[in-house]
Wavefront OBJ file of the C-alpha trace (Angstrom):
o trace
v -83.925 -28.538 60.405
v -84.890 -25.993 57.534
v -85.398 -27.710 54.319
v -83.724 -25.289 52.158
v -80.295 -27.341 51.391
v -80.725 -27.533 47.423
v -82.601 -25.518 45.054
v -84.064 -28.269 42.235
v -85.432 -27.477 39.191
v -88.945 -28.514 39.065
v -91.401 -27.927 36.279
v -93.597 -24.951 37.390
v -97.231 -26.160 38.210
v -98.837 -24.146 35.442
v -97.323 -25.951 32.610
v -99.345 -28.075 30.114
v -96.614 -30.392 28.899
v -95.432 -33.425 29.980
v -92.016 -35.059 29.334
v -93.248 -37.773 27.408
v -94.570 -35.123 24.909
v -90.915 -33.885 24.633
v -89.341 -36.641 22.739
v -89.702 -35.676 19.660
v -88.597 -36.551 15.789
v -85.946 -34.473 14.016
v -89.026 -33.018 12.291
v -91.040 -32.040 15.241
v -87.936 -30.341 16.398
v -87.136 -28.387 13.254
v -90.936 -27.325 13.475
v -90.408 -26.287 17.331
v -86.911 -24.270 16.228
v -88.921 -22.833 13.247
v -91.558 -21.648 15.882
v -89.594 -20.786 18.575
v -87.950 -18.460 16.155
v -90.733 -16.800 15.044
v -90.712 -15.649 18.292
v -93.985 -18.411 20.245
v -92.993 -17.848 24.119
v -94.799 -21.323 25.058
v -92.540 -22.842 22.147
v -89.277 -21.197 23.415
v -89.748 -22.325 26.623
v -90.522 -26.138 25.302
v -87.373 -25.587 23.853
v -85.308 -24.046 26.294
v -86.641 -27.447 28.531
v -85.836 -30.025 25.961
v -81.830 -28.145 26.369
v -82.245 -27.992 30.036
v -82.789 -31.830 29.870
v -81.166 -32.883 27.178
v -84.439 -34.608 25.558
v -84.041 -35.119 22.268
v -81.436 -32.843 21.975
v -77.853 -32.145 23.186
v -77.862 -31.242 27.181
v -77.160 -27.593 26.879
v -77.521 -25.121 29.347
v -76.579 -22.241 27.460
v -78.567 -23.020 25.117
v -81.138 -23.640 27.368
v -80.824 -19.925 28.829
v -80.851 -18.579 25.729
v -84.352 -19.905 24.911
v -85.636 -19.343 28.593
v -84.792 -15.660 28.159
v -86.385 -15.275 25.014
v -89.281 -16.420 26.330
v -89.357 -14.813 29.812
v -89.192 -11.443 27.955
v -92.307 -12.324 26.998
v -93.489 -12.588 30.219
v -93.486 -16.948 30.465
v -93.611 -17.625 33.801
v -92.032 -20.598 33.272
v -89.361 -20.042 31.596
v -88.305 -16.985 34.469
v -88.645 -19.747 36.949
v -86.392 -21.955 34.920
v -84.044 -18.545 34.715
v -83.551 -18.397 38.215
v -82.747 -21.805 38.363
v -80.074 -21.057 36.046
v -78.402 -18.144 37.721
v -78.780 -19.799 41.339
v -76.298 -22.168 39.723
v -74.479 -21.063 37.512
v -75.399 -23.297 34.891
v -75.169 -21.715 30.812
v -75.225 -18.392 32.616
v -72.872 -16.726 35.212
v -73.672 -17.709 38.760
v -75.866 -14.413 39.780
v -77.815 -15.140 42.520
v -79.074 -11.309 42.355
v -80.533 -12.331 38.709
v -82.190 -15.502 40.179
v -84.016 -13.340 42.513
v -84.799 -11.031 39.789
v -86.383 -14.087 37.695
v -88.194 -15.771 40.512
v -90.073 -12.716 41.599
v -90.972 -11.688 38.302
v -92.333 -15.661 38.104
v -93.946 -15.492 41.480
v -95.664 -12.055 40.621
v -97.120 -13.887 38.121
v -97.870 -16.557 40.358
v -95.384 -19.583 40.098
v -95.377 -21.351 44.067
v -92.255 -22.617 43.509
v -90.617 -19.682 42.840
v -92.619 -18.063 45.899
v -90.930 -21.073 47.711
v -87.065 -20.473 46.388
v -87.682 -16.166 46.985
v -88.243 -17.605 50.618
v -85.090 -19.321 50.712
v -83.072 -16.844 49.034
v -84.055 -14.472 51.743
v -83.660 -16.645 54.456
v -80.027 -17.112 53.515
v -79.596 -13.323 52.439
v -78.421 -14.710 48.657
v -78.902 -12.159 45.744
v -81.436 -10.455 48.585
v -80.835 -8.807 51.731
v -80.927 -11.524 54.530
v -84.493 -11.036 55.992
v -86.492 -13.565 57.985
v -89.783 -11.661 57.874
v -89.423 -11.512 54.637
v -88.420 -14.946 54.025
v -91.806 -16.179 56.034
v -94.114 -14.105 53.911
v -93.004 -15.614 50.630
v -92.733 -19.157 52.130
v -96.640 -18.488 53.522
v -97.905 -17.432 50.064
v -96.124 -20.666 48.888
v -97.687 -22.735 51.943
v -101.119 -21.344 51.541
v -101.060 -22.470 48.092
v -100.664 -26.029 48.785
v -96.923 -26.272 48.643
v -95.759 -28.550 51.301
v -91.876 -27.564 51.147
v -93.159 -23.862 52.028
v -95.654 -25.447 54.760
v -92.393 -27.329 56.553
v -90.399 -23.803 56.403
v -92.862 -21.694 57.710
v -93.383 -24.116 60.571
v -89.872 -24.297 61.393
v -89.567 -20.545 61.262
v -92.490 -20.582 64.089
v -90.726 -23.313 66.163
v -87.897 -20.636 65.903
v -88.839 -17.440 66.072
v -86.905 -16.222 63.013
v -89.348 -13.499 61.075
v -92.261 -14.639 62.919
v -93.713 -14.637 66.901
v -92.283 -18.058 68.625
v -95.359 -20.290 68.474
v -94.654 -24.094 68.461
v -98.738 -24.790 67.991
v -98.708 -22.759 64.976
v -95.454 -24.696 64.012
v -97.448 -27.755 64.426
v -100.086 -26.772 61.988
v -97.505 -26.210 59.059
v -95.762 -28.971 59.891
v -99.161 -31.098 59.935
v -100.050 -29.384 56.547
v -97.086 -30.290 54.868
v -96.853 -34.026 56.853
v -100.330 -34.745 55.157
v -99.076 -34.325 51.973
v -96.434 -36.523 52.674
v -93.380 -34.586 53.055
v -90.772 -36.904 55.311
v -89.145 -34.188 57.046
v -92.367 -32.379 57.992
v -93.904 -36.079 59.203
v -90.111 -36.150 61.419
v -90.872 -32.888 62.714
v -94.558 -33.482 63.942
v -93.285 -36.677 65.408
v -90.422 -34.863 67.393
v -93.032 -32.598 68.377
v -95.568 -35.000 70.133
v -92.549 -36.748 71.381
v -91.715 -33.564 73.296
v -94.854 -32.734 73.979
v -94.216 -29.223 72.039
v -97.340 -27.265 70.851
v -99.477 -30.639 71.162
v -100.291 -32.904 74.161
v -97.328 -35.476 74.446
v -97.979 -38.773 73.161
v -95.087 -41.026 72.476
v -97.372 -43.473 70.600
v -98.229 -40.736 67.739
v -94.739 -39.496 67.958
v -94.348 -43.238 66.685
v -96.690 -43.460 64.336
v -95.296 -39.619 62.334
v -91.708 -41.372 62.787
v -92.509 -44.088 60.877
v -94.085 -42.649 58.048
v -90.969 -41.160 57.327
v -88.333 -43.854 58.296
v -90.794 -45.799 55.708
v -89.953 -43.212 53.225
v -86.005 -43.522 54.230
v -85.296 -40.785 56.057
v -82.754 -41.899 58.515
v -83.856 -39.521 61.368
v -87.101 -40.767 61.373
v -85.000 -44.504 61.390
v -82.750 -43.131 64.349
v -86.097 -42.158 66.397
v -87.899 -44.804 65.572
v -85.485 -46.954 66.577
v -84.747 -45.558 69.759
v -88.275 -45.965 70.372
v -88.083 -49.666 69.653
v -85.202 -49.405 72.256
v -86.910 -47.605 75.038
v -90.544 -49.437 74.621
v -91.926 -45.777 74.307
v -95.151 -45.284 72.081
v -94.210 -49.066 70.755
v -93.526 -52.521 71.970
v -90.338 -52.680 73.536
v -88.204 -54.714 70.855
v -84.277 -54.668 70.382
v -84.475 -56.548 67.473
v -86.727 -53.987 65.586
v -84.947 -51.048 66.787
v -81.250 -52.832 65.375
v -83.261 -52.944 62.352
v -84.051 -49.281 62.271
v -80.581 -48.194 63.862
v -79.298 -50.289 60.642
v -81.159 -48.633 57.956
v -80.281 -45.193 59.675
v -76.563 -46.037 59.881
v -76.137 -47.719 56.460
v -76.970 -43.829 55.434
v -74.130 -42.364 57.568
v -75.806 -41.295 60.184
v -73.209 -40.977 63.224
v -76.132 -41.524 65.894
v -77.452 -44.422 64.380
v -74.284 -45.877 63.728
v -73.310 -45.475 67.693
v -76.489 -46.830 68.787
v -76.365 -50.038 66.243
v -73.014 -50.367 68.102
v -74.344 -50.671 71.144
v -76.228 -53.206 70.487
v -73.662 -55.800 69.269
v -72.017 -54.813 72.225
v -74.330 -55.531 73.950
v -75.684 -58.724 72.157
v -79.835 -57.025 72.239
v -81.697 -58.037 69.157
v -78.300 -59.036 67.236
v -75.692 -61.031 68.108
v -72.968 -60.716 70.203
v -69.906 -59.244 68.289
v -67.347 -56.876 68.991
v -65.503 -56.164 65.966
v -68.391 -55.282 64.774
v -69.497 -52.792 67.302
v -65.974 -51.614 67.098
v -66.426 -50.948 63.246
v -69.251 -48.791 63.975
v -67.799 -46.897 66.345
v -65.112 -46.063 64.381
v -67.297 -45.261 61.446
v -69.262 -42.935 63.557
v -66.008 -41.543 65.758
v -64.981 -40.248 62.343
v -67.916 -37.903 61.844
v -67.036 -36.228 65.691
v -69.655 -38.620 67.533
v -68.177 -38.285 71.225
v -69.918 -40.718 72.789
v -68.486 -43.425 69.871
v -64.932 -42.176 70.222
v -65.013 -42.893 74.083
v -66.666 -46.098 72.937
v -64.201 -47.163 70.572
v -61.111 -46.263 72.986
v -63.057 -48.751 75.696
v -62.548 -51.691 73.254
v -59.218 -51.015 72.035
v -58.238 -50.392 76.188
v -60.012 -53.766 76.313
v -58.635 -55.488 73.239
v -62.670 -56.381 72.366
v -62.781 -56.261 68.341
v -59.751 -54.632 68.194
v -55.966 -55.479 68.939
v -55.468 -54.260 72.348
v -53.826 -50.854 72.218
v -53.304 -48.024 74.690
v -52.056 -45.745 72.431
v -55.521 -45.851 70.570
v -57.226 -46.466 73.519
v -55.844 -43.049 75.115
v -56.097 -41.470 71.793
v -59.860 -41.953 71.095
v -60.847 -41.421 74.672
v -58.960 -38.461 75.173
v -61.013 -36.946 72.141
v -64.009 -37.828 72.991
v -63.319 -36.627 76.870
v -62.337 -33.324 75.924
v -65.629 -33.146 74.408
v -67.684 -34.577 77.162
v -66.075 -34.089 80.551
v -66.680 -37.268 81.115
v -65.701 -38.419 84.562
v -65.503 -41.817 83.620
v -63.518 -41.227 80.757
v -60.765 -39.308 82.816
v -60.841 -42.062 85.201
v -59.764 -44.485 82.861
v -56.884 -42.044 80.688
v -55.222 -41.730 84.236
v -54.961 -45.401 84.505
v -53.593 -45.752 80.878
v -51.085 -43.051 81.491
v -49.937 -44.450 84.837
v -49.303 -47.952 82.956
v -47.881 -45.918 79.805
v -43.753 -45.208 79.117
v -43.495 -41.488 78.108
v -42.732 -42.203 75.221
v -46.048 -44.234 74.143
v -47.991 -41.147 75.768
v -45.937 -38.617 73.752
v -47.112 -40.704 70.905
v -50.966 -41.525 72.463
v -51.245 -37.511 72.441
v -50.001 -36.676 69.418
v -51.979 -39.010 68.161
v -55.072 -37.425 69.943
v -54.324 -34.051 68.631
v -54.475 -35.265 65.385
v -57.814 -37.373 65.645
v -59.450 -33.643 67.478
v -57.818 -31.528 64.391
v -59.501 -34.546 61.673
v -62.257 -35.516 63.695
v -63.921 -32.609 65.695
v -62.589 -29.270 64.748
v -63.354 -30.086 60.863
v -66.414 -32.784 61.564
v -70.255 -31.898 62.052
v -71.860 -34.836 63.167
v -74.955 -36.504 62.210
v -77.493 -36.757 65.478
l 1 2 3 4 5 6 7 8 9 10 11 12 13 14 15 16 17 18 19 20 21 22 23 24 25 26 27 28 29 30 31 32 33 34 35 36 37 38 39 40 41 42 43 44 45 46 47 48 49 50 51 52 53 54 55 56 57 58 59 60 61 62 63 64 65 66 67 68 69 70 71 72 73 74 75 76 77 78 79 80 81 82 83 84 85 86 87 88 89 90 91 92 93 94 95 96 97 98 99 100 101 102 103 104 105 106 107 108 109 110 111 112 113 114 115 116 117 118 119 120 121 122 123 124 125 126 127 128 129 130 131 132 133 134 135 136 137 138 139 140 141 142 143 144 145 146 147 148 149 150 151 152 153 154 155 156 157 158 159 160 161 162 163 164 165 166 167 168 169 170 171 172 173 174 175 176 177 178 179 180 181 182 183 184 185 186 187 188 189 190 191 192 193 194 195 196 197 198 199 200 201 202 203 204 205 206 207 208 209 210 211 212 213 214 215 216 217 218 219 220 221 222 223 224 225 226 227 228 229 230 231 232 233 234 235 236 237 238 239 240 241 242 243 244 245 246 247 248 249 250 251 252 253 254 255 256 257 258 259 260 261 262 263 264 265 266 267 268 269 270 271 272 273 274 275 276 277 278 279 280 281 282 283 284 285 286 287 288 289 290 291 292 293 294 295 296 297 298 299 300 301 302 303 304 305 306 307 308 309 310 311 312 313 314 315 316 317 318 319 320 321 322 323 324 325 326 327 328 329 330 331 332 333 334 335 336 337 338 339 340 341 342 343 344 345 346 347 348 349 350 351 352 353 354 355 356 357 358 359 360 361 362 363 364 365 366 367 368 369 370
């Protein structure tokens, strides 16, 4: 996965103020607006923050972009990072995403990473900037090569991918290792799904655990999921059902369909928790909701079974149905032909209707989780 879901507004590196030096006295400020006016670039942008943030002052972001531009006419790198920010979105400014590309390359000409970092972005996505992967990999690598980890975990996925660079999964691994040393969870999940697969390193499920859980530790609920299923298998890790329910539970408290199906499982199953199947049918559901096939055939078992669930073959046919169509599975068809043969026509008129609507809620406009 690319990490490029939300642009945040971060503090560029080179500034020399700290929050805590922003709360200031009616005074101070009326000193700060008295400078800023006078036309101080480093004051403008203090005081474009303090709207940005609302410290001290009203949250403003008009006001805010008023005092960024100020000072990035005077060529604050700052405050033209802060600028893009702006115009990305929309905030005290018109949503321009042309003008935040204009403002971060002006502030990563001058050298801001981050806005190296967010130029990368906006050309991987084509936004305000002609879509361009090559493009997007050389602003992410003068980013990565300056330390920033975010840029590191791009650039690696754009070599485990080809996009704008050659395919080359060991030189994935390196930015991903880069930006997993610093910490970064989803670069730590990456380099562990690598030696899991054995994918520009030498396979080794035990430091595929050890990456994983640096970043389940962190929360990331992929890492959770794969750790878990670790725990599950006895791969890299002492086989342990109880440990991997407690991983499958952290992942799945988070929404994560996979984690969610596979915590199921387990109370089905009675491994590491106990035996309950209202419970495993609550997960199910929770995760047949997000499109999960392999929960919506699960979840049509019980209620075919009455485990958990009322007994029902109108749900029972409904769920599996869905999660059939998505699978093929044999078994699954197996079992709708005996509900149909023991069905009137007019509880499978209903039992298909029904279907259609869980595939038009549930699948067509659901992306689920892994």
């Amino acid at each position: 996965m690319l990490l490029v879901g939300v642009l945040v507004a971060v503090a560029a590196t080179n500034s020399n103020r700290s929050f805590g030096q922003e709360s200031r006295t009616k005074e101070q400020l009326s000193i700060l607006i008295q400078k800023a006016q006078e036309g101080s670039p480093e004051t403008q942008y203090i005081l474009g923050r303090l709207y940005y943030f609302g410290k001290g002052v009203p949250l403003d972001y008009a006001e805010a972009a008023r005092w960024f531009h100020r000072a990035a006419d005077q060529q604050s790198v700052n405050a033209q990072f802060f600028l893009g920010i702006l115009y990305y979105f929309g905030k005290g400014v018109p949503s321009d995403h042309a003008k935040s590309a204009h403002w971060f390359r002006l502030a990563a000409d001058q050298g801001s990473i981050n806005a190296r970092f967010r130029l990368g972005i906006l050309y991987y996505w084509g936004k305000g900037v002609p879509l361009d992967h090559a493009k997007s990999a050389e602003w992410f690598r003068l980013a990565a090569d300056l330390g920033s980890a975010k840029a590191q975990f791009n650039l690696g996925n754009l070599y485990s991918r080809g996009k704008g660079v050659p395919q080359d999964h060991a030189e994935a691994v390196r930015w991903f290792r880069l930006a997993a040393d610093q910490g970064l969870a989803e670069a730590q999940l990456n380099l562990g799904n690598r030696y899991y697969a054995g994918e520009g390193v030498r396979q080794s499920s035990k430091r595929a655990a050890r990456w994983f859980q640096l970043a389940a530790d962190q929360g990331l609920p992929e890492a959770q999921l794969n750790l878990g299923n670790l725990y599950r298998s006895g791969k890299g890790v002492s086989r342990s059902s109880a440990k991997a329910a407690k991983w499958f539970r952290l992942a799945a408290d988070q929404g994560l369909a996979g984690a969610q199906l596979n915590l199921g499982n387990l109370y089905h199953s009675g491994k590491g928790v106990r035996l309950d199947y209202a419970e495993a049918a609550r997960l199910y559901r929770l995760a047949a909701v997000q499109g999960l096939a392999g929960a919506q055939l699960n979840l049509g078992n019980l209620y075919h079974a009455g485990k958990g669930v009322p007994q029902n073959e109108i749900d029972a046919y409904a769920w599996i149905n869905v999660g059939t169509e998505q699978t093929g599975s044999e078994e699954g068809m197996k079992i709708l032909k005996t509900i149909s043969e023991s069905m009137s026509s007019s509880d499978l008129t209903n039992a298909k209707e029904l279907s259609d609507r869980y595939w038009e809620a549930y699948v067509e406009n659901s992306n689920p989780s892994n």
